[in-house]
Backbone as ProteinMPNN parsed JSONL, in Angstrom:
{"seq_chain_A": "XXXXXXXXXXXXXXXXXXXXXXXXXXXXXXXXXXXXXXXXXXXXXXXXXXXXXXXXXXXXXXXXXXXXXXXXXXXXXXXXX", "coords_chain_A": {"N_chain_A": [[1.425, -10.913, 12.97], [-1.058, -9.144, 14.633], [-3.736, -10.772, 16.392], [-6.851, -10.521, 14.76], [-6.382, -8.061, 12.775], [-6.634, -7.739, 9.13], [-4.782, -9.441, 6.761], [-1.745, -8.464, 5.491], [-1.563, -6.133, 6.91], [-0.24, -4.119, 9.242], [0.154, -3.18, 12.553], [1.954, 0.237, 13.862], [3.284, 1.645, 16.643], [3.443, 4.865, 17.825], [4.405, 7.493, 18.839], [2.666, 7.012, 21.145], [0.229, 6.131, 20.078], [-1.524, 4.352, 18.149], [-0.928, 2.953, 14.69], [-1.64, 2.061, 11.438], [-0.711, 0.2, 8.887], [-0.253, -0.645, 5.487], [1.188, -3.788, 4.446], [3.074, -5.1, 1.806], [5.519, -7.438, 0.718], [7.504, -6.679, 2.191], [7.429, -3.713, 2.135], [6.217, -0.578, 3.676], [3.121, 0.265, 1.942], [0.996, 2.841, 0.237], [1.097, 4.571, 2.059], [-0.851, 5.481, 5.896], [-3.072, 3.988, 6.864], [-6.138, 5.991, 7.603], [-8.456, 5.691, 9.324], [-10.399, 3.702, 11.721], [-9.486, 0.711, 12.283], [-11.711, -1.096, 12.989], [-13.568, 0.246, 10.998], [-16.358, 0.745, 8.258], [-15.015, 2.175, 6.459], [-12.229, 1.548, 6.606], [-11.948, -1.091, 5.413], [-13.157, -0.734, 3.177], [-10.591, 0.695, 1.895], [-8.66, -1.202, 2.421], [-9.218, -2.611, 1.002], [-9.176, -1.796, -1.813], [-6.112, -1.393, -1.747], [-5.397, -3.689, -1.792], [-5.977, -4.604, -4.041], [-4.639, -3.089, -5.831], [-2.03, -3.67, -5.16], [-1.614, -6.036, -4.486], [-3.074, -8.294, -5.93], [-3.325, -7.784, -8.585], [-1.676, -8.196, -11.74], [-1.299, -6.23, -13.293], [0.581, -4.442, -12.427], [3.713, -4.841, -11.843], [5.603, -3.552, -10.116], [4.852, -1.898, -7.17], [5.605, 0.918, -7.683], [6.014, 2.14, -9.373], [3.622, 2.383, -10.977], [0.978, 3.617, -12.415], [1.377, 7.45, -13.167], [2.896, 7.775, -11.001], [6.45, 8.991, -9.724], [8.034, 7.027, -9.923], [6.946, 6.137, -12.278], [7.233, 7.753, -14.34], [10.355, 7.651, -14.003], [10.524, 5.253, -15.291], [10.097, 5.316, -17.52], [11.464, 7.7, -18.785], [13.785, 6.43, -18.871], [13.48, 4.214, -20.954], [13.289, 5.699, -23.064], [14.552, 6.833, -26.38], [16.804, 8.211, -26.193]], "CA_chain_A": [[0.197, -10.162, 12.764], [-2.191, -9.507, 15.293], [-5.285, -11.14, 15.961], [-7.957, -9.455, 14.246], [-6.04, -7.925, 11.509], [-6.062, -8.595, 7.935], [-3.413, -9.984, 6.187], [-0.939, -7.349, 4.965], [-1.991, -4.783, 7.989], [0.546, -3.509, 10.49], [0.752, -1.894, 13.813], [3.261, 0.515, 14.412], [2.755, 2.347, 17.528], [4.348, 5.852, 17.709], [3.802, 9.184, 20.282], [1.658, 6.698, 22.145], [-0.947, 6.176, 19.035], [-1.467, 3.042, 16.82], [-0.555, 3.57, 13.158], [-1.717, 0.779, 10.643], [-0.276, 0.557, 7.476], [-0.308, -1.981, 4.543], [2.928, -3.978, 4.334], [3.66, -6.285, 1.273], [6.832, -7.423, 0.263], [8.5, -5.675, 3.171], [7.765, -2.301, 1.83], [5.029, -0.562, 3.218], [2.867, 0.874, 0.712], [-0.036, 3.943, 0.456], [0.564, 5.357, 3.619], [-0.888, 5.074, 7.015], [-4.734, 3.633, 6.806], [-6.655, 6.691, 8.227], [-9.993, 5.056, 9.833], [-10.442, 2.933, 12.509], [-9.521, -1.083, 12.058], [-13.191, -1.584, 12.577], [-14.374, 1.026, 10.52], [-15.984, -0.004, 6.799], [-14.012, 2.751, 5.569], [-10.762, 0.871, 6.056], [-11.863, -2.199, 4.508], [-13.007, -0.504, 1.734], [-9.266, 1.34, 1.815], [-7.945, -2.079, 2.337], [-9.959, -3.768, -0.252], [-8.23, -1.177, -2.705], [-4.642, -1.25, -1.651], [-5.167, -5.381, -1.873], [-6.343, -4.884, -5.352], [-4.209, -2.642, -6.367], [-0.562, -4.01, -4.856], [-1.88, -7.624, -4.394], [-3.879, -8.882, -6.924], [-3.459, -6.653, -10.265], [-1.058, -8.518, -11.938], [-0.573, -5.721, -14.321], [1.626, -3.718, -12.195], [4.89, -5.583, -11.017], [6.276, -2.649, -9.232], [4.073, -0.817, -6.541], [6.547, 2.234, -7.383], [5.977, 1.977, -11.194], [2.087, 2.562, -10.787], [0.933, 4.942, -13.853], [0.822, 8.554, -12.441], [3.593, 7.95, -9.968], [7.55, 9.293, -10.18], [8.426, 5.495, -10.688], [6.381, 5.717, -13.67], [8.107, 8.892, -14.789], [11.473, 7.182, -14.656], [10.964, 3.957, -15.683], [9.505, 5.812, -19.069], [12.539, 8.456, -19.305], [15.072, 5.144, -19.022], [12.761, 3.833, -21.781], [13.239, 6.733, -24.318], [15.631, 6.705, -27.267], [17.852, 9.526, -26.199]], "C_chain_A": [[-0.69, -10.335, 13.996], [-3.679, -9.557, 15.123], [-6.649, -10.159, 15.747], [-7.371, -7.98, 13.087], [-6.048, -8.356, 10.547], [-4.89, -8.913, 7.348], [-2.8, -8.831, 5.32], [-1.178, -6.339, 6.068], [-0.805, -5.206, 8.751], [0.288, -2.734, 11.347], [2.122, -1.397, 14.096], [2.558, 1.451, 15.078], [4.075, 3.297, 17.753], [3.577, 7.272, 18.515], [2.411, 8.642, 20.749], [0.827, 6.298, 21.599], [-0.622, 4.506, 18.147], [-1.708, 3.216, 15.352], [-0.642, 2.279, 12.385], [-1.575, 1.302, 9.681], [-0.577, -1.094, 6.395], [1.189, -2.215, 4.302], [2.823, -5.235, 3.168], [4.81, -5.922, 0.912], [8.115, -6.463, 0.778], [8.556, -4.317, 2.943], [6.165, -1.81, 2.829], [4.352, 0.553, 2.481], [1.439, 1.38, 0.991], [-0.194, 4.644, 1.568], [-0.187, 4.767, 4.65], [-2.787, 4.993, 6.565], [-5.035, 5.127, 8.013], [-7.85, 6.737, 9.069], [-9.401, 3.692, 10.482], [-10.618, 1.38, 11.749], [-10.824, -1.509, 11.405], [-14.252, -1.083, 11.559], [-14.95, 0.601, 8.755], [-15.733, 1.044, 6.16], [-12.435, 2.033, 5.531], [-11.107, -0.488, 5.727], [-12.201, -1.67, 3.587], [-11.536, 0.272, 1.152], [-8.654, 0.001, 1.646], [-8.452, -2.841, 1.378], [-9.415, -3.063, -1.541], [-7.027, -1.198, -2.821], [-4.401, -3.482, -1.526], [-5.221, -5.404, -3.069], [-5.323, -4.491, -6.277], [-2.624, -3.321, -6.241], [-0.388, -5.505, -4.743], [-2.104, -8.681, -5.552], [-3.809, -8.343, -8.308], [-2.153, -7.099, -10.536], [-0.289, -7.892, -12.971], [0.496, -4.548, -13.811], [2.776, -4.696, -11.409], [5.791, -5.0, -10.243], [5.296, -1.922, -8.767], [4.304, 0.908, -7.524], [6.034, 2.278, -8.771], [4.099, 2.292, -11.89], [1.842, 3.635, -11.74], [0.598, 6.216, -12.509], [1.567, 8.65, -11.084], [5.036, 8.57, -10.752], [8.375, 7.981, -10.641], [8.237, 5.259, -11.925], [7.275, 6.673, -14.894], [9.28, 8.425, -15.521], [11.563, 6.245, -15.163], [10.211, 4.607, -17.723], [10.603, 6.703, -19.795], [13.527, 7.265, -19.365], [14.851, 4.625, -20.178], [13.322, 4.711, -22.766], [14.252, 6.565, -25.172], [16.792, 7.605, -26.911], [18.181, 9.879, -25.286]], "O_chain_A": [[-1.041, -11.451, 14.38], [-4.493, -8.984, 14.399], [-7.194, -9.332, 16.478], [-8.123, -7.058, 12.773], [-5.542, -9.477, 10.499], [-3.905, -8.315, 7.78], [-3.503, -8.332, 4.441], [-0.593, -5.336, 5.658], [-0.428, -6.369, 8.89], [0.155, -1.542, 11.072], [3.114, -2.05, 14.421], [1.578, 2.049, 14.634], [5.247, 2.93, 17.846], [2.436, 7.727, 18.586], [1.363, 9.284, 20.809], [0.071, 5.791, 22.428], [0.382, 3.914, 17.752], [-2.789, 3.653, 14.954], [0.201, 1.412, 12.614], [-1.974, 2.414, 9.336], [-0.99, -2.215, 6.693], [2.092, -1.411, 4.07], [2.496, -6.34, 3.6], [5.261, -4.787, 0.754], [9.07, -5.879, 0.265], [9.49, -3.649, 3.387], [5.154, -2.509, 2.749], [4.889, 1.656, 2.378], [0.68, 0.744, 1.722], [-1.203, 5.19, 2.015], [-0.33, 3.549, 4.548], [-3.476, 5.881, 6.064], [-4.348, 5.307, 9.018], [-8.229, 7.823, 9.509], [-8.499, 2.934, 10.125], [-11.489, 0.991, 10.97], [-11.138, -1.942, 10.297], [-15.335, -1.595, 11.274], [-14.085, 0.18, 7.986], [-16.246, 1.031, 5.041], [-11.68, 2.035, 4.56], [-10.088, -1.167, 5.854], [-11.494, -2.046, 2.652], [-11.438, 0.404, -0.068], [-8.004, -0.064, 0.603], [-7.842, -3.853, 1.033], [-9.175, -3.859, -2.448], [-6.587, -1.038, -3.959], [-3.435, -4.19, -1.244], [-4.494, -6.273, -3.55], [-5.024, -5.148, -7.274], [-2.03, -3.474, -7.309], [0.677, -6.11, -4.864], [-1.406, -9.632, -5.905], [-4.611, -8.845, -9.095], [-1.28, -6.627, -9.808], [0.739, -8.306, -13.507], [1.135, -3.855, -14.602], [2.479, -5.218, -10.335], [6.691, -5.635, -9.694], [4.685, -1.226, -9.578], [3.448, 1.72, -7.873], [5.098, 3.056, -8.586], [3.68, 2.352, -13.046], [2.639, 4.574, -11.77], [-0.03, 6.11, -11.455], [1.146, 9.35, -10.163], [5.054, 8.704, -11.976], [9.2, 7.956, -11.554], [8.904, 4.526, -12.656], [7.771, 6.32, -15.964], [9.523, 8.495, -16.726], [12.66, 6.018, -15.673], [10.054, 3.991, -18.778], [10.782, 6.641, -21.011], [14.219, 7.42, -20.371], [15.893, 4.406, -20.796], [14.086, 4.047, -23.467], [15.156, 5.967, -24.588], [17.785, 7.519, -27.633], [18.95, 10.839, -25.236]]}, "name": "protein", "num_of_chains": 1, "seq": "XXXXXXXXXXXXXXXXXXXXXXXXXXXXXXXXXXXXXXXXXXXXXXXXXXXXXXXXXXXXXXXXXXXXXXXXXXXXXXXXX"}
């Protein structure tokens, strides 16, 4: 990680540009942060995607998130029929 990132942030640098993303558990997850490092729009972006993939112990699969296609299938696998 570099210095002056938070914990879970990535740089990936691509057509010359720096692209931060959120990475736990080797996946990374919500897409590419859209606001500058410094900006307090991406801590409040990152203070959501910590809450939500970090800390919220009621989802145990990112992918499985209500209102996603994870959620979809893990509900049709579920069904009687």
């Amino acid at each position: 990680m570099p210095p002056g990132l938070p914990q879970y942030v990535v740089k990936i640098t691509a057509k010359g540009r720096a692209y931060y993303y959120f990475r736990y558990k080797g996946k990374l997850l919500g897409g590419k942060f859209e606001a500058d490092p410094k900006s307090p729009d991406f801590h409040r972006d990152y203070a959501e995607r910590l809450e939500r993939y970090v800390k919220s112990p009621r989802i145990q699969n990112p992918y499985s998130a209500p209102g996603t296609i994870g959620a979809l299938v893990t509900e049709y696998r579920g069904s009687p029929e």
